[in-house]
C-alpha positions as CSV (number, residue, x, y, z in Angstrom):
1,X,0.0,0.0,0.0
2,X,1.7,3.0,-1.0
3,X,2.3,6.3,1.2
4,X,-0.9,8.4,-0.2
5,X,-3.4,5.5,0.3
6,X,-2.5,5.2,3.8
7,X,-2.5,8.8,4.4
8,X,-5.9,9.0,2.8
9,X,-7.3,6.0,5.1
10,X,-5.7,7.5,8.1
11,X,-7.4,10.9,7.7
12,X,-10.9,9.2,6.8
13,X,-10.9,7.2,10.1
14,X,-10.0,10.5,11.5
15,X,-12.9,12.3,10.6
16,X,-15.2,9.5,11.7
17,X,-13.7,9.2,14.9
18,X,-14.2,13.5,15.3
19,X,-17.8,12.9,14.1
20,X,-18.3,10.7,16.8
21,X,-17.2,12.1,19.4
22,X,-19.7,15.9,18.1
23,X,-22.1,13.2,18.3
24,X,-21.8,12.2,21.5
25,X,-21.1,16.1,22.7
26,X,-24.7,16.4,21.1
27,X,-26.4,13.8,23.2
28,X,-24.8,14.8,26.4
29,X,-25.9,18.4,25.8
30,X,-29.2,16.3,25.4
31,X,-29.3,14.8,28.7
32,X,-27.9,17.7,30.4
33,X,-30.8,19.8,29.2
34,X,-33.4,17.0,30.0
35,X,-32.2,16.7,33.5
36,X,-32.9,20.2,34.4
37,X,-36.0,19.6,33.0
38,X,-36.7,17.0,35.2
39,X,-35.5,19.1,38.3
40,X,-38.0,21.6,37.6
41,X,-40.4,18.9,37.7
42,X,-38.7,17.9,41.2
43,X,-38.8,21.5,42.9
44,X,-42.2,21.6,41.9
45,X,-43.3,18.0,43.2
46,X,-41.6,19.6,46.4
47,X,-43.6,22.5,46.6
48,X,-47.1,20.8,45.7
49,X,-46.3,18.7,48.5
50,X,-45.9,21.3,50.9
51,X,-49.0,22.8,49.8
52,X,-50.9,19.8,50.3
53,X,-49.4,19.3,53.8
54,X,-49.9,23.1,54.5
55,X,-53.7,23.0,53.8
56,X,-54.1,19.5,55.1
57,X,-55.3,18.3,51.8
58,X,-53.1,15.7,50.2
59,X,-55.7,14.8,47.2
60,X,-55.1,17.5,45.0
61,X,-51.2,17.3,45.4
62,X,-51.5,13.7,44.9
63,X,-52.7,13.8,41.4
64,X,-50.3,16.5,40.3
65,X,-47.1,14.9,41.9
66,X,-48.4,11.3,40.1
67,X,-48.9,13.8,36.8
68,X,-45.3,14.5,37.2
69,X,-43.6,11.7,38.5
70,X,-44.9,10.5,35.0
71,X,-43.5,13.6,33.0
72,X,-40.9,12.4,34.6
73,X,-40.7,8.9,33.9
74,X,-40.9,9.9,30.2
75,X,-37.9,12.1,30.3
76,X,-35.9,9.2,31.8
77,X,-36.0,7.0,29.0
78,X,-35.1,9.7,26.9
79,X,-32.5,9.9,28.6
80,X,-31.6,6.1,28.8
81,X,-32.2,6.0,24.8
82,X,-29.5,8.7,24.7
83,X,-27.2,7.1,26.9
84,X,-27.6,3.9,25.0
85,X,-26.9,5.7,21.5
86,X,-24.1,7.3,23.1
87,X,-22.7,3.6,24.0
88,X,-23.0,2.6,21.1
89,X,-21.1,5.6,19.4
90,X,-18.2,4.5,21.4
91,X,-18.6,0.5,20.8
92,X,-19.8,-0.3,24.3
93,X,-23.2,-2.0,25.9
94,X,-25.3,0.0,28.6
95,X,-26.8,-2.9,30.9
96,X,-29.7,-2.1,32.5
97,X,-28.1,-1.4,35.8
98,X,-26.2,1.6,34.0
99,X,-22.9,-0.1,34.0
100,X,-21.1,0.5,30.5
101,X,-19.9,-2.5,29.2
102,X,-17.2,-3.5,26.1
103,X,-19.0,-5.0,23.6
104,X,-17.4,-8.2,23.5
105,X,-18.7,-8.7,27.2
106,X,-21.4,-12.1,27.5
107,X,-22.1,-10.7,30.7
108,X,-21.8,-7.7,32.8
109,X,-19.2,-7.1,35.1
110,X,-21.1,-5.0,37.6
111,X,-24.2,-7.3,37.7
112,X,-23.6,-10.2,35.8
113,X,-26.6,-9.8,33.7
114,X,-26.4,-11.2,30.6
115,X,-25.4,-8.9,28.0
């Protein structure tokens, strides 16, 4: 293989490599924005608690903390579909304890689940 070819194939893997790693910048900008979503859903779980408790009515803040423990159920596995891409950019295996995992692993070394 002469000089130029290997130049060329070391500057294409390269670029790939840089792509991947904007890529995976992207999705942790991702999750960073979805998790301060999901704190705004915490502070305000916390303070229709309080109300609740403060009233002595815990019906109406029971609904809306369910309302948003789902909101924020949903934003989690955003977040775990991002984490998984994200794994997957850099040739590893999320388990589903959130260990990451090489891909060549049958099982995983944190929990020994099955991989």
């Amino acid at each position: 293989m002469n000089i130029i070819q290997r130049l060329k194939e070391g500057a294409n893997r390269a670029t790939e490599k840089a792509q991947g790693t904007l890529e995976v910048s992207k999705l942790n900008s991702q999750i960073a924005d979805i998790e301060r979503e999901m704190g705004i859903h915490y502070r305000e779980m916390g303070k229709v608690f309080y109300e609740g408790y403060r009233i002595g009515d815990m019906s109406k803040a029971e609904k809306e903390m369910v309302d948003l423990c789902k909101s924020c159920d949903l934003l989690q596995e955003e977040i775990d579909e991002l984490r998984t891409r994200i794994a997957e950019l850099k040739n590893e295996r999320l388990c589903k304890c959130g260990y990451v995992a090489t891909l060549d692993a049958n099982f995983c070394p944190s929990c020994g689940r099955k991989s």
